[in-house]
C-alpha positions as CSV (number, residue, x, y, z in Angstrom):
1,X,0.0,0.0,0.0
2,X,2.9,2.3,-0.7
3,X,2.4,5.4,-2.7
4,X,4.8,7.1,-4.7
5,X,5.0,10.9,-5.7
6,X,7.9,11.4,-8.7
7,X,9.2,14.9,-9.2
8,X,11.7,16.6,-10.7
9,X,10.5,16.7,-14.4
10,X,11.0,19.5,-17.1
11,X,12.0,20.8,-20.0
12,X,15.6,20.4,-21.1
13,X,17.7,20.5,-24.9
14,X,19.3,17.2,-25.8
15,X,22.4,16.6,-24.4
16,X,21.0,18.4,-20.5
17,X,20.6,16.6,-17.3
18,X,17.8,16.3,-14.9
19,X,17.4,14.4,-11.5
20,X,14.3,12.6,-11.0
21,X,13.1,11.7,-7.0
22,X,10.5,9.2,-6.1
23,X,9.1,9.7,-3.0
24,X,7.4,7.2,-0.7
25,X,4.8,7.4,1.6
26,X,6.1,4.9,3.5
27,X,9.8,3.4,4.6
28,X,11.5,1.7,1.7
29,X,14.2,0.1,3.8
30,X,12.4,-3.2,3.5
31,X,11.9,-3.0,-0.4
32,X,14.3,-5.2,-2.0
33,X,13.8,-4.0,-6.1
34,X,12.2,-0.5,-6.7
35,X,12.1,0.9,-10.5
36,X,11.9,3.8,-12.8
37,X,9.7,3.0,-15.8
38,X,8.3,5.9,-18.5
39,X,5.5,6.3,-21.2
40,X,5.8,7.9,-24.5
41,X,2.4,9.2,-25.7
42,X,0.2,6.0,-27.5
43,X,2.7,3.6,-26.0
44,X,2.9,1.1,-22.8
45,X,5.4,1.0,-19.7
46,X,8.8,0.8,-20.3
47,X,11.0,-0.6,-17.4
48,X,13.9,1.8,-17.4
49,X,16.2,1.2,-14.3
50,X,16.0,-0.5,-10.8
51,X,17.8,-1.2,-7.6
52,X,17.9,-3.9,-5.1
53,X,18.6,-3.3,-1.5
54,X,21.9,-4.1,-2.1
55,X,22.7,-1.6,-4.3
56,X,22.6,-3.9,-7.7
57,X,21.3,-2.2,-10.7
58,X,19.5,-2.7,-14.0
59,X,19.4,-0.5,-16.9
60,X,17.7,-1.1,-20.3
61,X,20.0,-0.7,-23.0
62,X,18.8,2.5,-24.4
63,X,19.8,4.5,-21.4
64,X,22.5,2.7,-20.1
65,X,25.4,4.7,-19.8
66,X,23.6,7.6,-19.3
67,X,21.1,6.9,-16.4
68,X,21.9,6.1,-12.7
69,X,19.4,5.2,-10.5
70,X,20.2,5.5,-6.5
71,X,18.1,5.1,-3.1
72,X,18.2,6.9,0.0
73,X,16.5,4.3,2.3
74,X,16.7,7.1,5.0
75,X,14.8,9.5,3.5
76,X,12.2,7.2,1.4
77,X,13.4,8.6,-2.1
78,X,14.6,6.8,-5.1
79,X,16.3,9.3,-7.5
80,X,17.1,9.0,-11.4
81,X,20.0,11.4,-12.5
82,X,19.6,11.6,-16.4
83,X,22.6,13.1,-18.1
84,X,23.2,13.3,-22.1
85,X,19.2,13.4,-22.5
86,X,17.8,13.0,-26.0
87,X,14.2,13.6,-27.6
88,X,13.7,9.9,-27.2
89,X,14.3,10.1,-23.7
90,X,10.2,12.2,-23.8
91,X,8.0,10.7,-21.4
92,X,6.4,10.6,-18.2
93,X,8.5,8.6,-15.8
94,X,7.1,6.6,-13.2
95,X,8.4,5.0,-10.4
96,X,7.5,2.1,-8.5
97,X,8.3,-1.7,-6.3
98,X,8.7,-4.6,-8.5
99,X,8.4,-8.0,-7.3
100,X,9.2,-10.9,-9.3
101,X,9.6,-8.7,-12.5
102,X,5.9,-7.0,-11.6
103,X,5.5,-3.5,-10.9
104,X,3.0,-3.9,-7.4
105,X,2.4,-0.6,-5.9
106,X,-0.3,2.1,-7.0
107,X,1.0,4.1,-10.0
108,X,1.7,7.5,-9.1
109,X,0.8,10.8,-11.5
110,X,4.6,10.5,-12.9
111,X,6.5,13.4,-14.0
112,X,7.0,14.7,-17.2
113,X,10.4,14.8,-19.1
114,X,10.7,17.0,-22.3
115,X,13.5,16.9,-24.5
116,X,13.7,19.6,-27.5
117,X,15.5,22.1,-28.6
């Protein structure tokens, strides 16, 4: 029964940055896998990075390399710093627990990411 509020979207030119947090509702210390996932208009989920509890990370292969994911169990926030951005990166990105592959928690509103010059 977690929640999750993502923030830190915008508007940035290809090749910018922008750090993404996931806040929970509740402690996070006990989740083993949380993820990052994003939607482009007219198109499903896409998982793009997670974390275990032991630091281990994933990253799909269109963003890895330019994506790190990170958790701060202390203050119930999963970040996304996004560096080299391009217009493909343009979606809302969502964040969320995933057990056994499946994202389980409520879906959040997301937050947008633009990329354009």
């Amino acid at each position: 029964q977690v929640q999750f509020v993502e923030s830190g979207g915008g508007l940035v030119q290809p090749g910018g940055s922008l750090r993404l947090s996931c806040a929970a509702s509740r402690s996070i210390a006990s989740i083993n896998v949380m993820g990052w996932y994003r939607q482009a208009p007219g198109k499903q989920r896409e998982l793009v990075a997670t974390i275990g509890s032991g630091g281990n990370t994933y990253y799909a292969g269109s963003v890895k390399g330019r994506f790190t994911i990170s958790r701060d169990n202390a203050k119930n926030t999963v970040y996304l710093q996004m560096n080299s951005l391009k217009p493909e990166d343009t979606a809302v990105y969502y964040c969320n627990r995933i057990i056994g592959g499946v994202p389980v928690g409520t879906w959040g509103q997301g937050t947008q990411v633009t990329v354009s010059s």
